[in-house]
Structure formats: C-alpha cells, structure tokens
C-alpha positions as CSV (number, residue, x, y, z in Angstrom):
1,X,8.8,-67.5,-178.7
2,X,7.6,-67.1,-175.0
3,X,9.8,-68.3,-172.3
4,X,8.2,-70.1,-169.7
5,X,10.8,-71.4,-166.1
6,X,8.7,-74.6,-165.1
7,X,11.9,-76.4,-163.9
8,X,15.5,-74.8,-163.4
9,X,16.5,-77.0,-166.0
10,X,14.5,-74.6,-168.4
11,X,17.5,-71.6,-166.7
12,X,20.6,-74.4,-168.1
13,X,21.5,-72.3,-171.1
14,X,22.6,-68.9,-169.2
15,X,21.5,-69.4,-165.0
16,X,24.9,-67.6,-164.5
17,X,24.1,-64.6,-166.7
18,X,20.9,-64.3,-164.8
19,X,22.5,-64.5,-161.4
20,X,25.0,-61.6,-163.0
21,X,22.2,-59.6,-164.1
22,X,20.9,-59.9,-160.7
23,X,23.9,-59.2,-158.5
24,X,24.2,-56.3,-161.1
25,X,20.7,-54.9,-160.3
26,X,20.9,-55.0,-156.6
27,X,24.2,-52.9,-157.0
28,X,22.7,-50.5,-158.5
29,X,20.0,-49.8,-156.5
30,X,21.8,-50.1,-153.4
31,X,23.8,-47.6,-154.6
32,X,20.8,-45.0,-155.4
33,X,20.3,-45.9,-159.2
34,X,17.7,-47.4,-160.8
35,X,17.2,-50.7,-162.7
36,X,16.8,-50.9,-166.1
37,X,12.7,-50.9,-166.6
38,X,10.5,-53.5,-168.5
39,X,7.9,-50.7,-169.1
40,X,4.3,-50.7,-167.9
41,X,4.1,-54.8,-168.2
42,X,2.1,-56.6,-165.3
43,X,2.7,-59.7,-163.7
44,X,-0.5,-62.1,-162.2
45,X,0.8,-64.4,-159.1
46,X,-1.5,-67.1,-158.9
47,X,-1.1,-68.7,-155.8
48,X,-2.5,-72.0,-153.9
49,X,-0.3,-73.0,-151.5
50,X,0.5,-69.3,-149.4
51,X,4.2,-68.1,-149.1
52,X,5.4,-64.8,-148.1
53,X,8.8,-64.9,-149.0
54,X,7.9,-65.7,-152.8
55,X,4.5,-62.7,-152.8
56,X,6.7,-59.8,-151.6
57,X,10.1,-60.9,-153.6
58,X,8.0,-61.0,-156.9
59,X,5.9,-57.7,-156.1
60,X,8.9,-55.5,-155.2
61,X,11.2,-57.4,-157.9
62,X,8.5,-55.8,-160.4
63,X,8.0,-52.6,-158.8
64,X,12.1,-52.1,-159.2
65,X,12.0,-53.0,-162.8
66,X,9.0,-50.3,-163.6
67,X,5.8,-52.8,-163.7
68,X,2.9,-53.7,-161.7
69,X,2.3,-57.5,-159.5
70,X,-1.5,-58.8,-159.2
71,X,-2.0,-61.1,-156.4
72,X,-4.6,-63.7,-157.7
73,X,-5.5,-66.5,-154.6
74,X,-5.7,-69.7,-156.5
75,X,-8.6,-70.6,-154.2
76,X,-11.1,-67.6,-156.1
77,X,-9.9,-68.9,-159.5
78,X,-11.5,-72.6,-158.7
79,X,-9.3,-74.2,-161.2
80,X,-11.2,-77.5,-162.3
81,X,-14.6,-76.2,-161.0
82,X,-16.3,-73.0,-162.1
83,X,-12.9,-72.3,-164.5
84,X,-10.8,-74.8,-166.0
85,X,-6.8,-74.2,-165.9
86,X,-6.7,-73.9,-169.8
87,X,-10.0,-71.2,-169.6
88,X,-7.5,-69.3,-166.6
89,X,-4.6,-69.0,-169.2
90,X,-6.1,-67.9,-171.9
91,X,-8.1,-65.1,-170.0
92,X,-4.6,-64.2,-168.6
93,X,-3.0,-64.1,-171.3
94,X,-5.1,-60.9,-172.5
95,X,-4.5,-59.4,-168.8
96,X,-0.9,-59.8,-168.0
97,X,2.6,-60.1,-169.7
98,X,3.8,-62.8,-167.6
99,X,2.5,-65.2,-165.0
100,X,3.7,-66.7,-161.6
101,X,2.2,-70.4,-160.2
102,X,2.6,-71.3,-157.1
103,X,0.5,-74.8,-157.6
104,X,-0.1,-78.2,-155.8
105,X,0.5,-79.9,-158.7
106,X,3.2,-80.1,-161.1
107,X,1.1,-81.1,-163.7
108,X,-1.2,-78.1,-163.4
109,X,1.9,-75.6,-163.9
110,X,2.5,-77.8,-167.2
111,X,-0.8,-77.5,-168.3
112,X,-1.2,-73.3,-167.7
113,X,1.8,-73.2,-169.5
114,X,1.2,-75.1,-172.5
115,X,-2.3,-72.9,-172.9
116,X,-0.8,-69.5,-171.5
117,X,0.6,-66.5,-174.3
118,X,2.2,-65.2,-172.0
119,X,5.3,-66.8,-170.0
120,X,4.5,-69.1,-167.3
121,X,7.0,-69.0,-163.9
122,X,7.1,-72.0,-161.3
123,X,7.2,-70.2,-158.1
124,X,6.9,-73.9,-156.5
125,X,5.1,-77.3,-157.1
126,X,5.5,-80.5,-155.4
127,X,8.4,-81.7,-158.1
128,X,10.6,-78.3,-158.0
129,X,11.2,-74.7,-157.0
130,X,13.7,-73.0,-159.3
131,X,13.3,-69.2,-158.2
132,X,14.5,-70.0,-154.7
133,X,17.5,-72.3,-156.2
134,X,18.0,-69.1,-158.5
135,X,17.9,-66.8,-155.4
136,X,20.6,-69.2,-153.1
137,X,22.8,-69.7,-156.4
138,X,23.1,-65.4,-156.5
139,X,23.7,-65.5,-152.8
140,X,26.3,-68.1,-152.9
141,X,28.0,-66.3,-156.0
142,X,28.0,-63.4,-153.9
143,X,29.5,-64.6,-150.6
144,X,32.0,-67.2,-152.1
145,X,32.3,-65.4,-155.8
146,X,32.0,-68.4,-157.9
147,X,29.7,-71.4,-158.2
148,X,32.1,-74.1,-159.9
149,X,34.0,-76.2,-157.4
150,X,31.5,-75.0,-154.3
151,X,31.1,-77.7,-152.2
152,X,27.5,-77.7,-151.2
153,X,25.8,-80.2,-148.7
154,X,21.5,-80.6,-148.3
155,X,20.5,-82.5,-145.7
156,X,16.6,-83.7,-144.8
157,X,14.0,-84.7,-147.1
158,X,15.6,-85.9,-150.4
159,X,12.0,-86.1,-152.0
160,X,10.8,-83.1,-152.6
161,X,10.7,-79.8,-154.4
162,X,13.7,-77.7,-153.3
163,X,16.0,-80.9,-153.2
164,X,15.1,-81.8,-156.7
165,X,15.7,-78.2,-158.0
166,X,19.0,-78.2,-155.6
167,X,20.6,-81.9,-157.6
168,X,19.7,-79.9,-160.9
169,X,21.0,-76.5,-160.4
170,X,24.4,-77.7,-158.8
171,X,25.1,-79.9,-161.6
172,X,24.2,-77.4,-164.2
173,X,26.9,-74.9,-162.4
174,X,29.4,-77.2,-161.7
175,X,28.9,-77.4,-158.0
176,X,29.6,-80.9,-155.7
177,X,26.9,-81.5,-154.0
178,X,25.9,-84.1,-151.2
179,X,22.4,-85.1,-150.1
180,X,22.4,-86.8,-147.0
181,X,18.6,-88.1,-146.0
182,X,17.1,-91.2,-145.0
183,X,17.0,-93.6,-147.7
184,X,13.2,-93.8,-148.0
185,X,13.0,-90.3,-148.3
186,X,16.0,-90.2,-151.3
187,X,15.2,-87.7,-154.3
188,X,13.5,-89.5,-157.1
189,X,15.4,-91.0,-159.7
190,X,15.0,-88.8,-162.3
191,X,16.5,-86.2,-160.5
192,X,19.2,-87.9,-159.2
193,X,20.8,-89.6,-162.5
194,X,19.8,-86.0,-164.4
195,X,21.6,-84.5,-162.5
196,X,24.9,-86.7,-162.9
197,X,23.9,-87.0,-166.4
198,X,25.0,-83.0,-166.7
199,X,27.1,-82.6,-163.9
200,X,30.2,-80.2,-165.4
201,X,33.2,-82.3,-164.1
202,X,31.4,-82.3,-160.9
203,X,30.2,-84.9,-158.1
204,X,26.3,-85.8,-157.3
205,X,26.5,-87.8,-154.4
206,X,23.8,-89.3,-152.1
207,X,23.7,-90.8,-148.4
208,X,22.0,-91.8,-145.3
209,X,24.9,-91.1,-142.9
210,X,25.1,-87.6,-141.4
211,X,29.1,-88.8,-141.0
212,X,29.5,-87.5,-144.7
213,X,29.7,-83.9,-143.9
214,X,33.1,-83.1,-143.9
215,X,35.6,-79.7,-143.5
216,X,35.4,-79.0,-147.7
217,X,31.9,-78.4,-147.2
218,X,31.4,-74.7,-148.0
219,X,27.4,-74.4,-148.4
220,X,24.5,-76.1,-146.3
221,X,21.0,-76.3,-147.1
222,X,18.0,-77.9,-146.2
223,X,13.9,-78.0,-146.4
224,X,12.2,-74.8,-144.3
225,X,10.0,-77.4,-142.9
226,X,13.1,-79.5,-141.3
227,X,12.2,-77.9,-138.4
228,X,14.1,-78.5,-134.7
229,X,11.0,-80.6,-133.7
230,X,10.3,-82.1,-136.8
231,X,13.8,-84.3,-136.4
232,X,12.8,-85.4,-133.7
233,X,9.9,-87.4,-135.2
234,X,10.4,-90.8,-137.2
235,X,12.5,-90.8,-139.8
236,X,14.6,-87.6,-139.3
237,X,15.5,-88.0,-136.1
238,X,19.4,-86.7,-136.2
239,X,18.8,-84.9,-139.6
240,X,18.4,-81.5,-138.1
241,X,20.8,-78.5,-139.2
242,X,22.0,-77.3,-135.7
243,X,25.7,-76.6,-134.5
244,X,26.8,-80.1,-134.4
245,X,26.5,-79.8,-138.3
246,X,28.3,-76.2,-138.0
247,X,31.3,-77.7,-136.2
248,X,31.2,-80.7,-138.9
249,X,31.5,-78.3,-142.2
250,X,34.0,-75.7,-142.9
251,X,34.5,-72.6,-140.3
252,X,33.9,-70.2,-143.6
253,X,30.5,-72.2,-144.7
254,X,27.5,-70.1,-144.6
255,X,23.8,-71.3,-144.0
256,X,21.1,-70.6,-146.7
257,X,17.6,-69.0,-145.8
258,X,15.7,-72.3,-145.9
259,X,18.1,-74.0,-143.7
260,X,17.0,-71.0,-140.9
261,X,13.7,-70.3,-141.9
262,X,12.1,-71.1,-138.0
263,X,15.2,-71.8,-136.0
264,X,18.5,-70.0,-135.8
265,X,20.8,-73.2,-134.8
266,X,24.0,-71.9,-135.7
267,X,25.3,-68.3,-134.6
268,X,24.2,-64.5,-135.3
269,X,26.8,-64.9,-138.6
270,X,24.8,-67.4,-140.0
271,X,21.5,-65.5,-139.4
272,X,22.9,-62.6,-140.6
273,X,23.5,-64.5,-144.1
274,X,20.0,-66.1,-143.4
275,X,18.9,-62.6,-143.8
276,X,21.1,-61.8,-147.1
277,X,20.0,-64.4,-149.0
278,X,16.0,-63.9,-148.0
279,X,16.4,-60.4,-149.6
280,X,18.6,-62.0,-152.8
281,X,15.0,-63.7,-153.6
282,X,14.4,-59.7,-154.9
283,X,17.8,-59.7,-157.1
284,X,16.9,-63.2,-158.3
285,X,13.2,-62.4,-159.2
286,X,13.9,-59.6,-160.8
287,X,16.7,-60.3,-163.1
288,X,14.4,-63.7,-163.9
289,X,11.8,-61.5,-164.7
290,X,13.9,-58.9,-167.0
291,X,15.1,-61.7,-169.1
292,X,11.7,-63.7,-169.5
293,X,9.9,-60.4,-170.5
294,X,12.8,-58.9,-172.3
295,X,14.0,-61.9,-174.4
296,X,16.0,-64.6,-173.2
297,X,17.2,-67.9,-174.6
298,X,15.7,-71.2,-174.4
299,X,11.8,-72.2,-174.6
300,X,10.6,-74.9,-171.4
301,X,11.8,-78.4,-172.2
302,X,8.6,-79.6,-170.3
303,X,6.0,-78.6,-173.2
C-alpha cells in the first residue's frame, strides 16, 4: 500500500526511526560515503505557493539518494480549470514515483492523494507542514540528543500551519511544549486537544502571556513570517523572538530556522544553528523520501 505524509500525524508510528535514518545519511555523506540509493525513481514538486527552502531541500535530498526532482509550478497545471486535481494525479501517477504539494488548500492535498498511485507528500497547506517539523525534530535530536523531555516553546501565530504540525509532533515524541500567542490567534481546537490526547507523559500547554517562558526552556520556535516589524502591528505587538526572549529561556536553548528566517535577533550562536537546521531540511527530506519509496509503515489517516 502507498504511503502518502499529508499530516505529521501520518509520521506517529516510526518519526524517530526516520529522523535516525536521516542523522544517519547526513553522516555518511559528510564523511565522503554515499547514501543508500532508491534507484532511478523520480519525484514531481507541485508547487503553488513558492518556497526555496522546501524546492532545493527536496531536489538535492533526491539527487543524494540516486533519483531525479521535476519542478511543476502549480500555476501551469491550472488545477480546477483546464485540468482537474483528480485528472493531475492520475496523469502523474504514470510519470513519477512519488509526489510533493505545496497547495493553498488542505483540502486539495487530500483530494491528489486520494486519486494519486503514487505517494502524495505535504510540503505545506494552510492546516500543517510536517517536513519542516520533520527537519527541526532531526536538528533538535542532533543538538540536544534526544526528543522526550525537551522543553520546547513557539511563540506567534497559534493558527496556522507550522504551529499545528509543531502541537502534533511534540506530543507524538514526548516533548513539552508551550505556545504562547494571542488568544484570538490560538491553534484550532483540533489540534490542540489531539495533541494532549497523545501526548507521551508530556505537557501541551497554551498562553497569551509572554511571562511563561521560563529557564527549562531548551528549544524556541516561531512562524518565518513573525517578522521584527510584523510585532509591531496589532495583535503581536511584544510577540517577537528577539534577545529579551534569549535572556528569558535557558543559556544552552538554541533557535530553529523559522524563528531566524529574516532577522537574526539573538547572537552569531544562534544563527549559526539557524544555518544547521536549514541544511537538516536535506537529512529530513531525504530519509522521508527513502522510507515512502522504499516501504514504510502506516498508510495516511486523512483518506
């Protein structure tokens, strides 16, 4: 049965071998080996929203593991004009081995997935976006060596993608994590109580007050778009990740790529790890990729 990654919940049954496997990789091709090939298999990136980090991770993760990445701009497709999305996956399906959707909508990942052979990859929608999760989780596990009992704070926009897959992903490793965001900007409720629903042992917690953050805090993420300006506008005014939040969380707590994305707040430390994790996205994609092409372990729970 194909194996399709539409939320990280669809990663629950083995996210740790993965970020192994991926840690694994990287060591061996840092250290002049060679990854383990999938063969002459192709990928097709279909993309609507544009992202550069996501593109290049994908193309090279493929190009280590021995196949080929075809960039497809989801604006030539015309999904729901000239080509419907189910007339898109079936064609595909014949063309490529697997299939990465950056989309708009949710729904529309759902939807090439159900009609797609082939497995389908979320590579971000407006409800989650797994492979980056995936790609901060292997970073993490590779600063701090271990997930469980990582203290692990996001602060800005509870409500959208990266937060939702962030609640998930920390309760599925055992991680504590804290969301601090204005309350009408809170994750959705399905999120939120799935996450406490399979927390391992571990606490979800939620808040408005940026006086949460505390010295156990070992990780901090945020939106790329919670920009330095951006805080200063409406509701997010004192949300931003800056060095009043450094000097809040632990002296040893390192800043993920999304936190830095268009501001360095912090110090050169934390960009350097800003840098670190970007290139993890590689690792991640590519040990993601070997175990939904290769053979892997549960089907999506969203068909």
């Amino acid at each position: 049965m194909k194996r399709d990654v539409i939320s990280i919940l669809d990663l629950k049954d083995d996210i740790e071998e993965i970020i192994n496997l991926g840690l694994e990789i990287k060591r061996k091709v840092k250290s002049g080996g060679s990854a383990n090939g999938i063969g002459e298999r192709f990928l097709g990136m279909i993309f609507e929203k544009s992202s550069t980090g996501t593109r290049i991770s994908f193309e090279i993760a493929m190009r280590v593991l021995g196949g080929h990445a075809i960039f497809l701009n989801g604006k030539d497709l015309q999904f729901g004009k000239k080509e419907s999305i189910e007339d898109v996956a079936k064609m595909l399906s014949g063309y490529v081995d697997a299939i990465v959707y950056r989309a708009c909508d949710h729904n529309s990942v759902i939807e090439l997935a159900r009609h797609a052979k082939v497995p389908v990859i979320n590579g971000l929608d407006n409800e989650e976006h797994p492979c980056q999760v995936l790609a901060d989780f292997l970073t993490i596990k590779e600063k701090k060596e271990r997930l469980g009992g990582i203290n692990f704070a996001y602060i800005g926009e509870g409500n959208n993608s990266i937060a939702h897959s962030y609640l998930l992903g920390c309760a599925m490793v055992g991680m504590n994590i804290l969301v601090i965001s204005p309350k009408e900007h809170w994750p959705k409720d399905f999120y939120l109580q799935k996450a406490k629903d399979i927390a391992k042992g571990s606490r979800v917690e939620i808040t408005d007050s940026m006086d949460a953050l505390n010295k156990d805090i070992e990780v901090v993420a945020t939106d790329s778009r919670m920009l330095m300006e951006w805080e200063e506008k409406g509701n997010f005014r004192g949300f931003a990740v800056d060095e009043n939040v450094a000097k809040r969380v632990s002296p040893n707590a390192i800043f993920l790529h999304s936190t830095l994305d268009q501001h360095r707040a912090v110090n050169g430390a934390v960009e350097s790890i800003m840098f670190d994790d970007a290139e993890n996205r590689v690792w991640a994609q590519a040990a993601l990729l070997r175990r939904v092409l290769l053979g892997g372990k549960s089907s999506s729970m969203w068909h």
